[in-house]
N, C-alpha and C positions, 0 to 999 in steps of 0.2 A: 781667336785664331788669327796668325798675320799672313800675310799675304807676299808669295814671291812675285817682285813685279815681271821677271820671264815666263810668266803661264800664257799660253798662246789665249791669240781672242776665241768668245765664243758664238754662236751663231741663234743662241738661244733669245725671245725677245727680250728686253733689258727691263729691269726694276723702272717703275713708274714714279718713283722720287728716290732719289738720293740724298743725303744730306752728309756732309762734312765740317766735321771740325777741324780748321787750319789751323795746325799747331805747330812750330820749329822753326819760326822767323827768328826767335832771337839767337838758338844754340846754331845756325846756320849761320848768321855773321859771327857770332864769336868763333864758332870753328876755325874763320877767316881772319880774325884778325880786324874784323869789320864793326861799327856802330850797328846799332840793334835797327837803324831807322835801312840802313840797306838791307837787311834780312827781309824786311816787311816790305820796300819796295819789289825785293825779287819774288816776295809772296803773293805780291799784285799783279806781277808778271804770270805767276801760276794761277790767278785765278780766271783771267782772260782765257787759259789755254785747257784748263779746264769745261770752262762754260762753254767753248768754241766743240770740246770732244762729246761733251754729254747731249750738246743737239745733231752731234752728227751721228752716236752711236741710239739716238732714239728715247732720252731716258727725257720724260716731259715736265717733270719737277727736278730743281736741282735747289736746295737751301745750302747756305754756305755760316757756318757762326764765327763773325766777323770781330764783335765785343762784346762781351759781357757785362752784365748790370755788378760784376765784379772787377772788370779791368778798369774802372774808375780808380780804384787806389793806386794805379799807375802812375809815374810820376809826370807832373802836366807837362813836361815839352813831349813827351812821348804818346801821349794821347791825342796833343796838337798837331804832331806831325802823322797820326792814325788816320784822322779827320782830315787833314790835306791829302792824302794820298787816298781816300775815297771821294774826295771834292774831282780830284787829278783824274782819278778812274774815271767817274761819271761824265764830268766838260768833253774829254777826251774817248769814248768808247760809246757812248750814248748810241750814236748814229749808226755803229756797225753793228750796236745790239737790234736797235729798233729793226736795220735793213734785213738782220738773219732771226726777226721771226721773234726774238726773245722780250717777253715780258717780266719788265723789273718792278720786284716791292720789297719793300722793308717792313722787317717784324720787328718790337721791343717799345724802349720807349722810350718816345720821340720827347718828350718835356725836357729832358739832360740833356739834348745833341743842339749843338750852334745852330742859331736862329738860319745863318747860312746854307749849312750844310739840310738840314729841315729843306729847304725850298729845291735845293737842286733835286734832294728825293722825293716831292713832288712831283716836280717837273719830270723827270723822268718817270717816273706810274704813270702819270698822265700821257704819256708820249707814246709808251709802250702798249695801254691798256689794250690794246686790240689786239693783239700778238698773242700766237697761240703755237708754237712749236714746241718752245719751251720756258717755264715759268721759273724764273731767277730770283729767289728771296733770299735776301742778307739781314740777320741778325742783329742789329746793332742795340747797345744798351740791354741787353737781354737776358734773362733770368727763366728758369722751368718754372723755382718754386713760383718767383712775384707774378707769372702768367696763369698759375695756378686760384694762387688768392686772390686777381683781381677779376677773374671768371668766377670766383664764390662770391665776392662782394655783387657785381652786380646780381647773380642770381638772387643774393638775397634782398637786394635794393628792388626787386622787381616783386619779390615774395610781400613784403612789408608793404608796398604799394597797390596791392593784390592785379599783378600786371599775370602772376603766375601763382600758380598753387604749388606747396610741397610735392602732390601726388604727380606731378609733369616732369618733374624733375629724372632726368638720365640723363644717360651717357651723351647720347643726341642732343640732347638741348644743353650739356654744359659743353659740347665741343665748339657749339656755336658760338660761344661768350670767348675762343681762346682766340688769341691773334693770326693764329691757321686757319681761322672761320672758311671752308670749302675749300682746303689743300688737302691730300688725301696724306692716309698716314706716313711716314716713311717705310719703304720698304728695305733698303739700307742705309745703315750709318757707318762711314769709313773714319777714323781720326786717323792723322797723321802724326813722327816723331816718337813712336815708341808707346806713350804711354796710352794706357788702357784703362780708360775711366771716360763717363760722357757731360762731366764738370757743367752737371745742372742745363743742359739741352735738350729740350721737346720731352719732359719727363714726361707729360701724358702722353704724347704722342708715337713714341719708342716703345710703347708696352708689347710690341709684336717685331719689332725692326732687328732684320739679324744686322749680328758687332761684326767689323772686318777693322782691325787694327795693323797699320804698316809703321816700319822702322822709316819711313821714308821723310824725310824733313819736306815740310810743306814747301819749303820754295825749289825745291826737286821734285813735285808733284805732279803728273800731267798724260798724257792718254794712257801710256803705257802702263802706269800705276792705277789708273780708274779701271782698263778691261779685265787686268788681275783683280781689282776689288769684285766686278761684276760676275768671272766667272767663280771667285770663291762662292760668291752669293747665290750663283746656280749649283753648286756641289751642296746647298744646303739641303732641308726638311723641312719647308714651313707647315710644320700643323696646326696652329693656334689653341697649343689645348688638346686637340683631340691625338686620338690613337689612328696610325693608320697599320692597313698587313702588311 
């Protein structure tokens, strides 16, 4: 279902994680006339202005999916200036996250990402860790399935070592092995740009998360368009399964 971003706000209290995929940095500069690298810079511009709406509207998880363990085949100036422009983000916005409450971490994986850019996201988890308004996780290098098999492998690395037994084995003890270890599920996921697919993000974790899909090019993305995602989310029916009267 897409989402008119003229739906007035709602009053209801807000989804406890959001997650979005920002999608439409490139067909926003080409619309323009523009290099693919200012699309992605005005996309940094929206995610600022997003994270700034989701702790004022109440919403205490916000994950954002930043790069995929597929946008590697990207051509490298284009993943070099990805990488600059979240170096750019963190040097520069650090200070206004830590002052408003927000705690930063990063999912995926970190072996592929510059030994530099590694350190800055560090330093900022570290900086942040006490912050508790709201929890800002970015995606980088990131895959559903590869987050999937490497919560099996360790399971089974613990199995074979007899750290655990087959019979322990659930849902509970394999969410713990996934890179969300103690984020709650998503309760919505919004993609941006039209298309309607969630291109191998938080596959286990989405098994209950309602879709809000908008035409809205991610670097046009920003309060007005999240309280439409949010009161779609409240027009919904969450029953996980069951029947209700």
């Amino acid at each position: 279902m897409r989402t008119n971003p003229v739906q007035p706000a709602t009053p209801e209290v807000p989804p406890v994680h959001v997650a979005i995929i920002m999608d439409g940095n490139g067909r926003w500069a080409k619309a323009r006339g523009l290099p693919r690298t200012a699309g992605h810079k005005r996309g940094a511009e929206a995610v600022k202005r997003v994270v700034k709406s989701a702790g004022n509207l109440g919403v205490s998880y916000l994950t954002l999916f930043g790069f995929s363990s597929e946008n590697w085949q990207r051509p490298e100036s284009e993943v070099k200036d990805l990488f600059g422009l979240l170096r750019f983000y963190l040097e520069n916005e650090l200070s206004e996250l830590a002052d408003a409450g927000v705690r930063f971490q990063m999912i995926g994986d970190r072996g592929r990402l510059p030994p530099d850019t590694i350190k800055m996201i560090e330093n900022a988890e570290a900086r942040t860790a006490a912050n508790v308004k709201l929890v800002l996780t970015i995606a980088l290098s990131y895959g559903g399935r590869q987050e999937i098999v490497m919560a099996a492998k360790n399971i089974a690395q613990d199995c074979a070592a007899g750290k655990i037994s087959p019979a322990e084995i659930n849902e509970e003890t394999f969410a713990r092995r996934l890179f969300t270890a103690g984020t709650p599920d998503p309760d919505l996921l919004i993609r941006t740009s039209g298309e309607q697919r969630i291109s191998n993000f938080l596959l286990w974790q989405m098994a209950y998360s309602e879709l809000v899909f908008t035409d809205t090019l991610w670097p046009d993305f920003g309060h007005d368009e999240l309280v439409a995602a949010i009161a779609t989310f409240h027009n919904r029916e969450r029953r996980y399964g069951a029947v209700t009267n």
